[in-house]
N, C-alpha and C positions, 0 to 999 in steps of 0.2 A: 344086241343093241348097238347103234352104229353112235360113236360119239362126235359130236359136231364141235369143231374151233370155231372160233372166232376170225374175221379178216387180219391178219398181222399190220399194223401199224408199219407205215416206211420212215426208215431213217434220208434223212437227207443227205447226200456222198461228202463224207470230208475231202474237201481241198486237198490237203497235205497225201492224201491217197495217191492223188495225180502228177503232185508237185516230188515227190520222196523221190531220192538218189540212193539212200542208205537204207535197208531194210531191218537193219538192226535199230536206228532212231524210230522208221515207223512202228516198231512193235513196241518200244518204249513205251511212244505217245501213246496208242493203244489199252497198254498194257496199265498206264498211268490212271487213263479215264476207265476202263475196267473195275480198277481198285477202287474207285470211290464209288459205285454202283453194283458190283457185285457182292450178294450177301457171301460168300462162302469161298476161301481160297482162289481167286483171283490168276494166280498162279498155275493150277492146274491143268494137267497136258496129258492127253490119252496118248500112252507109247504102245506103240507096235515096234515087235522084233517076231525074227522068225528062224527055222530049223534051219539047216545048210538044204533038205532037201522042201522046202518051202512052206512049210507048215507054220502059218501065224498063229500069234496071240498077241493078244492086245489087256489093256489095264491102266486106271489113272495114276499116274504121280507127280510130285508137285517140281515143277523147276524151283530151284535152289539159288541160280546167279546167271547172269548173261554177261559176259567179256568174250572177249577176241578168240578163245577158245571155242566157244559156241553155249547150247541151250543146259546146260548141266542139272544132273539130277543124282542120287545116291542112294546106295541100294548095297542088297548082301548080294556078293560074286557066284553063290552057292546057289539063289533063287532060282526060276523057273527063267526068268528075264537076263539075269546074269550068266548063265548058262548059256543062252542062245546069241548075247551080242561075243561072248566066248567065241565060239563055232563064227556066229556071223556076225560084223562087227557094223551093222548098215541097221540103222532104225527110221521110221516115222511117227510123227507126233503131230497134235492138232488142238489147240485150246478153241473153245466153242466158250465167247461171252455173250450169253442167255440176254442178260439185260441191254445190252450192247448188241444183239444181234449182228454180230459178226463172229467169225472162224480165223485163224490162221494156221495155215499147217505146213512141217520144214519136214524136209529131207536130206540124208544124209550120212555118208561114215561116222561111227562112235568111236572118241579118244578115250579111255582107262585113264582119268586124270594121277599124279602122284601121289604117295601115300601123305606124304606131308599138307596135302588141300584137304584130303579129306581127316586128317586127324584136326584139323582146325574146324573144320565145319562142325562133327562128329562132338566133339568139348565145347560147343557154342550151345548144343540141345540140351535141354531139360537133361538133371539123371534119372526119371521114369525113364526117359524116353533111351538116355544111352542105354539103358542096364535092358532094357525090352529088346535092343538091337542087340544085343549080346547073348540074352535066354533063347532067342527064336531060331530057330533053324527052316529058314522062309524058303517056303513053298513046298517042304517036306511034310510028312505024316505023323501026325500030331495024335496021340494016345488018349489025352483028355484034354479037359479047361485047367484042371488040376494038376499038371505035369507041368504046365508052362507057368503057372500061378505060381509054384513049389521052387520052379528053376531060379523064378526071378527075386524072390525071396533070399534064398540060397547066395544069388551073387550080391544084393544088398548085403548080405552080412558081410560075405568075403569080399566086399570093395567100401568100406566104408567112408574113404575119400575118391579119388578119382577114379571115375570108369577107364580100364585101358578102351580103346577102339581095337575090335577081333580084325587080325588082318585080312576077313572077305569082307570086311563093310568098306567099300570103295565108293567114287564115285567117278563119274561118266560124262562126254559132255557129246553131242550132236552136234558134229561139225556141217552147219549145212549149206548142200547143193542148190535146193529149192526150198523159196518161200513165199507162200501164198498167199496172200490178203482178199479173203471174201468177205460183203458187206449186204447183208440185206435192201432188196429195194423192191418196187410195187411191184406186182403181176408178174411176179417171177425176172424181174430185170435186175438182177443182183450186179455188184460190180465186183470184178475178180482181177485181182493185177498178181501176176505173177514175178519176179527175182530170181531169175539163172545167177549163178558164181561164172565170171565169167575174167579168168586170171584170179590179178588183186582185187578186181573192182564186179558190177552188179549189174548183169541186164535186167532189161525190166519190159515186160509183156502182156497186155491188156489179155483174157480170155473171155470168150463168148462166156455168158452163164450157162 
């Protein structure tokens, strides 16, 4: 059975697309009008890393803060992802707002932010949430539902006031080189403006769609 869409609706090109110097204010404004139309984490950003000998993988997780640093996000060092910016310290990522019909996607070297951001950020979560980043041993081989159910029980008793943060729950930020702004439009005429780093400051590059 072949299933048939619907014609997509065209958004009409925001201004500010054309007008932007800074590509960090335009994913802001972006970012802004996302949040209030997107049912579901807003924030979210498909990362790609990969082996030193070129083997990707890719997976969603949520940006965490944008400053001068770049896109940061946080995670166990020990994972599948922290493993490979380890080895190779170069990611890509691309947030796709559905409602918004538009993408952005950066490139870039990844900084290993200091242990002191992410102890802050880390004491900001929920304790489900610290004491689950504490039990898991992410992206390793998991015995049961019941092992990891039993672990997190376990350090509830043995933490009953503050979660320490385990010294591999780091976080990360994408320093980036390239930043793309694609924008849906009719008949396949999307508008694509591209952001080279170019020094301090930002080139900026219309692409064909």
């Amino acid at each position: 059975m072949v299933t048939a869409f619907p014609p997509r609706p065209s958004r009409v090109f925001d201004p500010a697309h054309d007008q932007a110097s800074d590509p960090f204010e335009l994913f802001r404004l972006w970012l802004d009008e996302a949040t209030v139309t997107e049912p579901n984490d807003p924030n979210a950003m498909a990362l790609a890393t990969s082996t030193p000998d070129g083997h990707p993988s890719v997976r969603v997780v949520l940006m965490k803060r944008l400053d001068e640093r770049g896109f940061a996000f946080y995670t166990n060092a020990q994972s599948q992802k922290g493993e490979e910016l380890a080895a190779n310290p170069y990611a890509s990522a691309v947030f796709h707002w559905k409602t918004q019909r538009r993408q952005v996607r950066i490139q870039g070297p990844v900084l290993c932010l200091p242990p002191e951001d992410a102890d802050e950020y880390f004491h900001s979560r929920s304790r489900g949430s610290q004491i689950a980043a504490v039990a898991s041993h992410q992206s390793h081989p998991l015995l049961s539902r019941e092992t990891l159910e039993a672990a997190t029980e376990a350090l509830a008793q043995q933490f009953p006031g503050e979660i320490p943060r385990p010294p591999q729950w780091l976080g990360f930020a994408i320093q980036p080189e390239r930043i793309e702004f694609w924008q849906d439009g009719a008949d396949r005429l999307h508008d694509r403006m591209l952001f080279t780093r170019d020094g301090e400051g930002w080139g900026r590059t219309r692409l064909y769609p």
